[in-house]
C-alpha positions, -999 to 999 in steps of 0.1 A, spaced: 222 144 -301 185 150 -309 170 185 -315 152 181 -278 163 197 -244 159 158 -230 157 126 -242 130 119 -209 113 140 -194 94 123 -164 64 143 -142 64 128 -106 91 123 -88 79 96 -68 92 60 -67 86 49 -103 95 83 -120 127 84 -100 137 50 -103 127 50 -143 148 85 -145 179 73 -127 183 41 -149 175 62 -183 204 86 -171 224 55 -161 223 44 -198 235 78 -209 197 97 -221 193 132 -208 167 130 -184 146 160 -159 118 151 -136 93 182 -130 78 177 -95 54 200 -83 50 190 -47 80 166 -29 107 140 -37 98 101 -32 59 108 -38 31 91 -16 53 62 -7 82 83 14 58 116 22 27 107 31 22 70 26 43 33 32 74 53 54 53 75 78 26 50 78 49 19 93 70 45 114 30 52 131 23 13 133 55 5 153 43 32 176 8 17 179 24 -14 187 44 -2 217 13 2 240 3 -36 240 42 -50 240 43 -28 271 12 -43 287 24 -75 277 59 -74 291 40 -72 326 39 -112 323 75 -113 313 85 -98 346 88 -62 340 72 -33 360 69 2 355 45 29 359 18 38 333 32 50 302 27 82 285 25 84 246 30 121 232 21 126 193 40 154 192 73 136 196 65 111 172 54 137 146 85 153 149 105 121 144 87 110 114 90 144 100 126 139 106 129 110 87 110 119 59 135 150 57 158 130 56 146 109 30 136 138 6 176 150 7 182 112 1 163 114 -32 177 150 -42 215 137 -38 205 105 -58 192 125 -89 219 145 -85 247 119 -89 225 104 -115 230 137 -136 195 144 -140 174 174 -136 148 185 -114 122 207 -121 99 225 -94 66 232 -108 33 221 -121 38 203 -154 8 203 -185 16 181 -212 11 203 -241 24 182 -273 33 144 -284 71 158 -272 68 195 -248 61 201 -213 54 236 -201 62 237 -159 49 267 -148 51 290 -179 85 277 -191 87 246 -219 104 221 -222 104 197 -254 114 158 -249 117 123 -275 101 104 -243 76 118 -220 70 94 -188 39 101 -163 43 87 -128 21 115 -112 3 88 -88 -29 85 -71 -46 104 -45 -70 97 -20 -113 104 -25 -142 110 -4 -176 100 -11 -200 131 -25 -220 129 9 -231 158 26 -210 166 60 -177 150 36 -159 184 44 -158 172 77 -139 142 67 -102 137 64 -82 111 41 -49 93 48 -31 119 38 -44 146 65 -40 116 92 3 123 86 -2 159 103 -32 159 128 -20 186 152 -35 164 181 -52 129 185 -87 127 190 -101 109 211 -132 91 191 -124 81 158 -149 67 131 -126 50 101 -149 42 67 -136 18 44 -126 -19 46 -92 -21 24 -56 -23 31 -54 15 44 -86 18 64 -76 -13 83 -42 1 87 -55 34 106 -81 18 127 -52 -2 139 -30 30 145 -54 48 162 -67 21 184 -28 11 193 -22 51 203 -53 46 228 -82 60 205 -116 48 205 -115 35 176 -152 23 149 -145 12 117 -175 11 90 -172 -9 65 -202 -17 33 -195 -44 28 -194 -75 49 -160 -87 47 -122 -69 49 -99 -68 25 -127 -83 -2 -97 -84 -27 -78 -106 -9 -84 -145 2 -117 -146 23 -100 -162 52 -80 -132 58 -100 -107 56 -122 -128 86 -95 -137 102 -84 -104 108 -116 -87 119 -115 -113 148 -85 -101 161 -90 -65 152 -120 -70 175 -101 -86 201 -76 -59 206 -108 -33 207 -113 -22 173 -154 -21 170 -160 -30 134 -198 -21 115 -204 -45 84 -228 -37 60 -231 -4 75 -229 26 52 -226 63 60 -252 85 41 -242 119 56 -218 136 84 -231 166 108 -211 185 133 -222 196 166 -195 222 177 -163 198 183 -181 165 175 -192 148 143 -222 126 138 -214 103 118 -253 95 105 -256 55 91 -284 42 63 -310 26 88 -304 62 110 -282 55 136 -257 76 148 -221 74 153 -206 102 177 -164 110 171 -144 135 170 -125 122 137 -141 112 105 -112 96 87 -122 83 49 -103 56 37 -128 44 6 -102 46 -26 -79 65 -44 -78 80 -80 -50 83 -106 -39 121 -106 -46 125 -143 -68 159 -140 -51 191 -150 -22 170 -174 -35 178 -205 -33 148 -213 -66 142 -235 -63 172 -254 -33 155 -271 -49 118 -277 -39 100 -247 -67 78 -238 -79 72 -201 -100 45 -184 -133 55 -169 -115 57 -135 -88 82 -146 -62 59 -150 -38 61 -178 -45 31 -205 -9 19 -217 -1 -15 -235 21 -44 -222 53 -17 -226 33 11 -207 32 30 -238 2 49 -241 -21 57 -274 6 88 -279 36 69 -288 60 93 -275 44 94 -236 45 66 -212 29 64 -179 40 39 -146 27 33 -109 -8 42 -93 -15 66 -125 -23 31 -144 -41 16 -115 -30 -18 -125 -9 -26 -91 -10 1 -66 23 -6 -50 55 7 -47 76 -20 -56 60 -26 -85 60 9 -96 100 3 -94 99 -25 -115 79 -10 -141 97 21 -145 130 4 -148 114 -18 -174 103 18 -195 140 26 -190 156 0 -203 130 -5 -237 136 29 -243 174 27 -239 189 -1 -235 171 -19 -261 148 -44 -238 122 -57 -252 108 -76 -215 71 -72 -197 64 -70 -165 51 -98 -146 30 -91 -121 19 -129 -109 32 -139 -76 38 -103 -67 40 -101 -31 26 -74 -5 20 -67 31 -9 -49 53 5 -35 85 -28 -36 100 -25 -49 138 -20 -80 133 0 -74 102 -13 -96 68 8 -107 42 -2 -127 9 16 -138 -23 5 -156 -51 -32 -173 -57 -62 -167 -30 -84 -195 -27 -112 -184 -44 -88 -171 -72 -72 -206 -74 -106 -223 -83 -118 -192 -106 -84 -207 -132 -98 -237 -131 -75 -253 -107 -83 -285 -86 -65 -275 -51 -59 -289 -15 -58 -263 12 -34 -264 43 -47 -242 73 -33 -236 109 -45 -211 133 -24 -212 168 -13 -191 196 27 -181 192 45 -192 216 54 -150 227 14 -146 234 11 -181 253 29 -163 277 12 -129 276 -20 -144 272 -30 -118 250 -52 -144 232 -36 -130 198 -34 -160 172 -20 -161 136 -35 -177 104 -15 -194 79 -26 -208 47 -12 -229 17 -28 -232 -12 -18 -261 -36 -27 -272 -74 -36 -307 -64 -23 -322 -100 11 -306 -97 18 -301 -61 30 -264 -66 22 -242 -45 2 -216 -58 -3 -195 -29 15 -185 3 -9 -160 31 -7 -150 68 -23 -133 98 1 -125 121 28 -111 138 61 -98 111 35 -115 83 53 -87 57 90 -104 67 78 -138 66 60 -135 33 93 -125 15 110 -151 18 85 -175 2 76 -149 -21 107 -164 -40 99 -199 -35 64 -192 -55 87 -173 -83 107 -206 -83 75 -225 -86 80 -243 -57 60 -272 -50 45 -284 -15 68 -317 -14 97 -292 -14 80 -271 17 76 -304 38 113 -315 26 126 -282 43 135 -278 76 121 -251 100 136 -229 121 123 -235 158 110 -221 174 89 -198 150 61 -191 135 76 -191 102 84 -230 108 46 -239 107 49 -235 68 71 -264 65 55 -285 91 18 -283 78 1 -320 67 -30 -317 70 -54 -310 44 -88 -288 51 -120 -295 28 -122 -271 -2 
């Protein structure tokens, strides 16, 4: 036994810090997470959970109005927020007691309170300390918005979870993964719905074709999208927010919902008073083990800003767990990591983008196909998909898998694993589809597009 209360001591108990507690404890280390706010951080409270649980209620509205040409009738339907607030509230309740009982039957300790790291091995939560051999940081990130005057007008992601009532005029600013995500939840729930974007492209991290691909179809379902529109200031007029643009114009809402980036939640740690160094951005600097410049500490998930997603935030706490006791000496890989957009339509993407591809200094042949599935042809919604291949031309692997379209996130899984197993495009064709799908068209592509 060491001369500390715990052999880890993790702050945040979100999905890295509970995951990287639970194995610790597993492997028999005394272990206490100090929360200060709610069990399963962003991901289950106020992120991925309540977020999808909102998108399959956006998507209702248009599967109704298509069933029409299926051969059903009924009178107009009637959405009411309420009801689905109280559900998803539900749920997440039920998730919170989920991740109580699982810390519980893991034998380790929770901790309600703020936590300030004070030494190389003590954490004081709320006036009481608490000394430790390995301190892990999982705090997460939160959301920002832009130092613009009107900004206290604006709300974030996280306010969209508990909006007493819909607005009817919405204004969404951003063009990532969670701006496009709400401008498709709000204009599925009936909202007028403008998203502004600076730049003149979505998703600018991702391969081009998607990010175009899916503000065609955004636009088609009656999302109005602003490129290379940027918003200098905000002004309210009683109930309704002016929403004022560089060149002047203005953009009348009711809603004002920021969705431009997130930080690491590094402030108030105390964390560079004892030699932990951060990036310019806030994030936690670790090494290939997530050990930071103070030996002792360790950080995982959004508070190293290296791959903001849950999954990954998993896999690297489990990989802190087992280094620190079970004697693993194995680095996270984060190539061919896979993840989804549940924008409307949804986007999923693993592996290499196109412009990626060439940037390594591969030679590549693209495979594209953009059709009608067979569910719209009937509908005639006029919603398409996109699916792209992207191959190293000397090899024939397949370096990268992406789609536009309906279930893209529960497509994409499946040849997530065939990237991991370096699969190569040969193989693809060899395989045989599943008809009829969309998934099939990934086996059935031949022909190759100019690079």
């Amino acid at each position: 036994m060491s001369g500390y209360d715990f052999d880890l001591l993790t702050i945040g108990a979100g999905s890295g810090g509970i995951r990287a507690s639970r194995r610790a404890a597993a492997f028999g280390a005394r272990v206490a997470v100090a929360e200060q706010r709610f069990l399963g951080g962003t991901c289950v409270n106020i992120g991925c959970i309540p977020k999808k649980l909102l998108s399959y209620a956006a998507h209702f509205r248009k599967e109704l109005e298509e069933s029409r040409s299926y051969g059903w009738s009924f009178d107009q339907p009637v959405f009411d927020w309420r009801t689905l607030l109280d559900a998803k509230n539900r749920e997440i309740e039920r998730l919170n007691g989920v991740y109580r009982n699982l810390l519980n039957q893991s034998g380790v300790e929770l901790i309600w309170g703020t936590a300030t790291i004070t030494g190389p091995h003590t954490v004081e939560v709320d006036g009481r300390t608490f000394t430790s051999k390995y301190i892990l940081v999982a705090t997460g990130s939160h959301p920002t918005v832009p130092d613009i005057e009107g900004a206290q007008y604006c709300i974030t992601s996280d306010d969209a979870f508990y909006l007493d009532t819909l607005p009817e005029r919405v204004v969404v600013v951003g063009g990532g993964y969670i701006a496009v995500e709400f401008a498709s939840i709000f204009n599925g729930l009936g909202i007028d719905t403008t998203l502004v974007y600076r730049g003149d492209r979505l998703l600018k991290s991702f391969d081009a074709d998607l990010g175009n691909f899916l503000a065609e179809q955004m636009t088609t379902q009656g999302v109005r999208i602003r490129f290379n529109t940027e918003i200098r200031k905000i002004e309210r007029d009683g109930a309704t927010l002016s929403c004022v643009t560089g060149d002047g114009e203005r953009l009348s809402c009711d809603t004002v919902l920021h969705a431009t980036g997130r930080v690491p939640n590094t402030a108030r740690l105390g964390l560079e008073s004892i030699g932990v160094a951060l990036a310019p951005n806030a994030a936690i600097v670790v090494d290939g083990a997530f050990q930071t410049s103070q030996p002792s500490i360790y950080a995982v998930g959004d508070v190293i800003h290296r791959m903001q997603l849950t999954p990954v935030a998993l896999a690297e706490g489990m990989l802190v767990a087992d280094r620190l006791f079970n004697g693993s000496t194995e680095h996270m890989d984060y190539s061919g990591v896979p993840t989804a957009i549940f924008s409307h339509p949804n986007v999923a993407t693993v592996g290499l983008s196109e412009e990626q591809a060439i940037e390594s200094g591969y030679k590549i042949d693209l495979y594209r196909s953009i059709f009608t599935p067979l569910k719209h042809t009937v509908s005639s919604s006029g919603d398409k998909v996109l699916l792209k291949l992207i191959v190293d031309r000397e090899s024939d692997r397949v370096l990268g898998v992406h789609m536009v379209g309906d279930d893209a996130g529960e497509i994409l899984q499946g040849f997530a694993v065939a990237i991991r197993c370096k699969a190569t495009k040969a193989q693809l064709d060899a395989t045989v589809g599943i008809h009829p799908t969309i998934a099939e068209e990934f086996v059935t592509m031949r022909a190759k597009v100019g690079v």
